[in-house]
N, C-alpha and C positions, 0 to 999 in steps of 0.2 A: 652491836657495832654500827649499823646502818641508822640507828637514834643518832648516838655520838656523832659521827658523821652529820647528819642533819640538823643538831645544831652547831657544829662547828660551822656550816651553810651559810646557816641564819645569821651567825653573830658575824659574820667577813661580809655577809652580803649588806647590813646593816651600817657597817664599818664604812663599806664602798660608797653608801648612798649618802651618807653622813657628807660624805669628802668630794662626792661630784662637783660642785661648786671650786673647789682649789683645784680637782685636777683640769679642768676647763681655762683654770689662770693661770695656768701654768708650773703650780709647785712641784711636780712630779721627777723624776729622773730622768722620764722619756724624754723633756727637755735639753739633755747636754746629747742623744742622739737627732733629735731632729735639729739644732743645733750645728754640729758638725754636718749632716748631711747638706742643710743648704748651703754651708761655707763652701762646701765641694760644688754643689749645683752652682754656685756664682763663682766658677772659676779660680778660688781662694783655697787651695789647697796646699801651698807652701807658707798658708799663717795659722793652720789646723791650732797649734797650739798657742798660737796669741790670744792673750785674756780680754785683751780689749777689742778685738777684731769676735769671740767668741759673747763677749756680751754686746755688743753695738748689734751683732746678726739680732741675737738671741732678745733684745728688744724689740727690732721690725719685726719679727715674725712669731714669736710668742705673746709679746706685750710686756711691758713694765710693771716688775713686782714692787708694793712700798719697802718691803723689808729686804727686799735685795741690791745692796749696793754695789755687786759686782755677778760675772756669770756663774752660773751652775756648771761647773768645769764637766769638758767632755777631753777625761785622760785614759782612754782605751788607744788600742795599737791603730795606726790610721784604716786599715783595712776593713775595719769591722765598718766606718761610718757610710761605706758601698752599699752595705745592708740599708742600711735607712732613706736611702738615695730615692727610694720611686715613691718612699711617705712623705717628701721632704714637696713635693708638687701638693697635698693637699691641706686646707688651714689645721692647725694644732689639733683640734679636739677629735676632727676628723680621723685625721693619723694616728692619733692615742687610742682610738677604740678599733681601728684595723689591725695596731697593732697585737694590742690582746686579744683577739677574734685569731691573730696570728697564731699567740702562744698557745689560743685552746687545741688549735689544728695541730700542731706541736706536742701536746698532753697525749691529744689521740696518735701521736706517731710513735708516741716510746710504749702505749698501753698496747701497739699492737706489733712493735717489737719485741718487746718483753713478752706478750703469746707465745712465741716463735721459739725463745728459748726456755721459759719457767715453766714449769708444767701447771703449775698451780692455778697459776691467772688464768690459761685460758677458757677455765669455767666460771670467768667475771667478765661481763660483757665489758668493752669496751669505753663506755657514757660511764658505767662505773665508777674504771680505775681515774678515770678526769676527774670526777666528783667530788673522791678519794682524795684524791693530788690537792683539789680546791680547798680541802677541806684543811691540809696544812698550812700551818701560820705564815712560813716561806714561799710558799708556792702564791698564797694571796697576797703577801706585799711584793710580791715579784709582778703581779696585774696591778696593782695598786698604784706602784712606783711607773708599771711600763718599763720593766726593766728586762734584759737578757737572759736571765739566769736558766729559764725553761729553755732556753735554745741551744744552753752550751749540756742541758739535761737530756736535749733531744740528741748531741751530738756524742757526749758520753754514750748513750743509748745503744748508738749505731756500731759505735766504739767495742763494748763489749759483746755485743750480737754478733760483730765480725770475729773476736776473739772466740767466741763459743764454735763458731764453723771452722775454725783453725784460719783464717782470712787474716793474718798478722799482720801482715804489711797494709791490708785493706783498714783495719783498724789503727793503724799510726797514721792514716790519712784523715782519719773522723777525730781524732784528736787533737789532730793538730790544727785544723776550723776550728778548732773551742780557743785558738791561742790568743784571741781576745779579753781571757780568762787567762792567762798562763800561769798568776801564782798558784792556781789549781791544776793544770794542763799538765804543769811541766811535772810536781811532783808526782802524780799519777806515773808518767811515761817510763822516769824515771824507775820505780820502783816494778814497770811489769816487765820493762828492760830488764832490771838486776833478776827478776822469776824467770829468764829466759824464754824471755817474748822478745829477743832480739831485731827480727825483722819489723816490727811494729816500731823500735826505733829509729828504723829507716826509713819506712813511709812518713814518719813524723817530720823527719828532718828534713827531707825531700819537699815535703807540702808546705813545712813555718821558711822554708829557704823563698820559694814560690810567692808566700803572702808577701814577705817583706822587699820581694821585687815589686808586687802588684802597690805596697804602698809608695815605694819610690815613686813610680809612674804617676801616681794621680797628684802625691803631698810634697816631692825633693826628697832629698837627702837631710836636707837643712832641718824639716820637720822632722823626721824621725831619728837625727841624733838629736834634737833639741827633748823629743820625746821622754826621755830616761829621768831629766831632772825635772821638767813639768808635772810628769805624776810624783814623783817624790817628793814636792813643791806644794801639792795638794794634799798628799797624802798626810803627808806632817804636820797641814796648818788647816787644824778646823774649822777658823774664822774665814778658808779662803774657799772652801765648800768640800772638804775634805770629813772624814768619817773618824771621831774621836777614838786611838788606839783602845784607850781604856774600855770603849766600850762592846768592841768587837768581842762575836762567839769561838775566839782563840784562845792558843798560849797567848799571843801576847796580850789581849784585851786580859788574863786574866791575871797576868803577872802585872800590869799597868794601872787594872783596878781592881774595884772589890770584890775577896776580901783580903790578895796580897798588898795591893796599892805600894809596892816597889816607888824608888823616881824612877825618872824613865829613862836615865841612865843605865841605871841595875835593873830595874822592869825588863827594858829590851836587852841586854846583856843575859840578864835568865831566861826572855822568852827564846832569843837562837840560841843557846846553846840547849833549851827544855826540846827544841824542835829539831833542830840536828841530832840528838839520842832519841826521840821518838819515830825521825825515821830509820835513823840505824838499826833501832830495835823493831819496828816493822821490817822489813826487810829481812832481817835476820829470823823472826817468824816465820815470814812466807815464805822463806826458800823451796825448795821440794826439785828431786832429781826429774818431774812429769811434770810439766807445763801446763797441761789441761787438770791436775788433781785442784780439785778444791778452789775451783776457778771463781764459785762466785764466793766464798767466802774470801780469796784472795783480795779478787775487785773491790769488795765492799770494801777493805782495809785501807787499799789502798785508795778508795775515795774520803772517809772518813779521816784521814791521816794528813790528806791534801786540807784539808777545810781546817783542821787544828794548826797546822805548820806554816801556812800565807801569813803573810805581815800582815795583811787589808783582808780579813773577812765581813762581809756585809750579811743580817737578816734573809736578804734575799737570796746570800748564795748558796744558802743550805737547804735549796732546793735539789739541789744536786743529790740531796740525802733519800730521796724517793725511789730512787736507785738501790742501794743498799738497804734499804726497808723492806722492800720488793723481795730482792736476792734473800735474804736471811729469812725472810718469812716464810718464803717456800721451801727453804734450807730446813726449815724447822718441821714445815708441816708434812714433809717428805715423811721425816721420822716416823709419823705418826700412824703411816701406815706398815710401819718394821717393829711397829710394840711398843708399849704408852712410856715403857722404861727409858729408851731411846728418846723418845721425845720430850720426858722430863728434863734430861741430860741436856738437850739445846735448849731448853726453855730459858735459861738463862741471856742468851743472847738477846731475846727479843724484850729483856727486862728494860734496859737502859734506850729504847724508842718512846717506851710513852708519856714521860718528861715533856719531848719534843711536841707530842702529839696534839698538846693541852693547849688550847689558845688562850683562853683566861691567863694562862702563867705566863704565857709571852708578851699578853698586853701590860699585865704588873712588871714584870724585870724590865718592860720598854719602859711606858709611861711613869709609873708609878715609883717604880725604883732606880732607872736608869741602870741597870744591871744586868742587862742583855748577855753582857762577858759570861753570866754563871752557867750558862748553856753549854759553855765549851765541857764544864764537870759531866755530864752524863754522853758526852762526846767523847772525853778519855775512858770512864766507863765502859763504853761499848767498847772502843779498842784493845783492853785488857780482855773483855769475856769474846770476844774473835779473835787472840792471839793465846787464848787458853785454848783455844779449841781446836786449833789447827794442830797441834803435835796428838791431839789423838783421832785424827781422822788422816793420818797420813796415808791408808792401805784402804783400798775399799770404797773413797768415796770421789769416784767421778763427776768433775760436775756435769 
């Protein structure tokens, strides 16, 4: 395993060095946050979502790309760009590499969360489980881009930590910091609500009520109703720096492209209504009259379930998935000490991870095939052998 691992190392670190040069000029994603943050540091927070006020910054202070004839949209809720505010004081490249020095402090926050609760881990040192994380294709274009994703991982982290100490309401507050992310955020909340984690719905709603005063204050009103159709705006139009539906690791990336390739009339038509019966039937899974039974196989469900059913899944956000890797792996390895039969019986779970695992395959489905979509298949995968598995573990299996 620690071979695997070490070349998956090599082949991202190789990747990285290849690409120093564009991240330095700017290609990256970390762009539409440093971006926003200086619009706010120049007093401009009521044009957060102006395209032309978002590329005029985004040439002073990054520099002028040839291929880019307008900005690299920054369509996150306005509160999130508060975070980037003290990088937005030093030049670009600078701040791009504080910021991933950020995310690795961030790896080491959920490797020694997840101690706290998994028993498994915490005979892997710490630099390990980072390693580990690094060594996922998700986790390295989330350094690569300079993008979020490890923070809304560190906040799920917190999230569930809290939920494991019975802290309910303490964990709708770490959730709802991730609302930066909300097509993830929300179906999560959503579904530990309907398992009777009802107070966790409250601190959520408490904390996203909270953000969205803190955005008034710094953006108006004017931006954050303007908000809703600006990412929609982007979302829809891949020439305006938007992420082509077809190629998301979703339903709908996969109902959009290959190998349904739907129009996208009926594509998105089948992808909500594929999404709305997939979280019904999540849901209807996980019920259970005990709140804490089978908590991390719940969690894990409900994180996997949020990544298939977002409209805008990105590469990087299935970072998130290191999570659910974690929980099930110890879920399985637990067995292993109750008799090899037991542990056959989960072994199935952990089948449909190492698809993901493979970074050769993610570089072909990127580059090579442009079919990044087909990832969403061993993503449903998983979700059928964790929603086999919950009705026979209903008695007996505390998380």
């Amino acid at each position: 395993m620690r071979l695997f691992v070490a070349g998956m190392l090599c082949l991202h670190l190789f990747l990285f060095i290849s690409l120093r040069e564009r991240i330095k000029q700017g290609y990256p994603d970390f762009t539409v946050y440093y971006t926003a943050a200086t619009i706010l540091r120049n007093g401009l927070g009521h044009q957060l979502y102006d395209a032309h006020v978002q590329y005029e910054v985004q040439k002073r202070s990054v520099g002028v790309i040839a291929t880019r004839r307008s900005a690299l949209p920054y369509i996150h809720p306005p509160f999130e760009a508060l975070i980037f505010l003290p990088l937005s004081y030093l030049p670009y490249p600078q701040a791009f590499a504080l910021w991933d020095l950020l995310n690795v402090g961030a790896l080491f926050g959920v490797g020694l969360l997840l101690r706290k609760s998994v028993g498994g881990l915490g005979r892997i040192p710490a630099w390990e489980f980072v390693l580990g994380c690094l060594a996922f294709f998700p986790v390295f274009i989330c350094f690569l881009q300079g993008q979020d994703s490890v923070l809304l991982l560190l906040l799920c982290g917190l999230g569930f930590n809290a939920l494991k100490k019975r802290a309910d309401l303490l964990a709708g507050c770490w959730f709802a910091l991730g609302m930066f992310k909300f097509q993830f955020v929300i179906p999560i909340v959503l579904l530990i609500g309907i398992w009777k984690w009802r107070r966790a719905a409250i601190g959520f709603v408490v904390v996203s009520t909270l953000l969205v005063l803190i955005s008034v204050g710094f953006a108006g009103w004017g931006s954050l109703l303007r908000y809703p159709e600006f990412a929609l705006q982007i979302a829809n139009t891949p020439g305006l720096g938007g992420v082509a539906a077809e190629f998301a690791p979703n339903l709908r990336g996969l109902a959009l492209g290959w190998p349904l390739h739907f129009s996208r009339t009926v594509g998105s038509a089948v992808a909500l209504v594929s999404s709305i019966l997939l979280f019904v039937f999540a849901a209807w899974k996980g019920r259970s009259r005990i709140p804490q039974e089978n908590l991390e196989l719940r969690f894990s469900l409900a994180v996997i379930v949020s990544m298939l059913i977002a409209w805008q899944t990105n590469m990087h956000d299935l970072s998130l998935l290191v999570l659910p890797a974690v929980l099930i792996a110890d879920y399985c390895l637990r067995a292993s000490t109750q008799g090899g039969e037991k542990f056959v019986k989960r072994f199935g779970l952990l089948l449909p991870i190492f698809p993901l695992l493979i970074s050769p395959l993610w570089l072909v489905l990127w580059i090579a095939k442009g079919v990044v979509n087909l990832m969403a298949i061993p993503l449903l995968w998983w979700v059928w052998e964790i929603c086999k598995k919950l009705p026979d573990d209903k008695i007996g299996s505390q998380a």
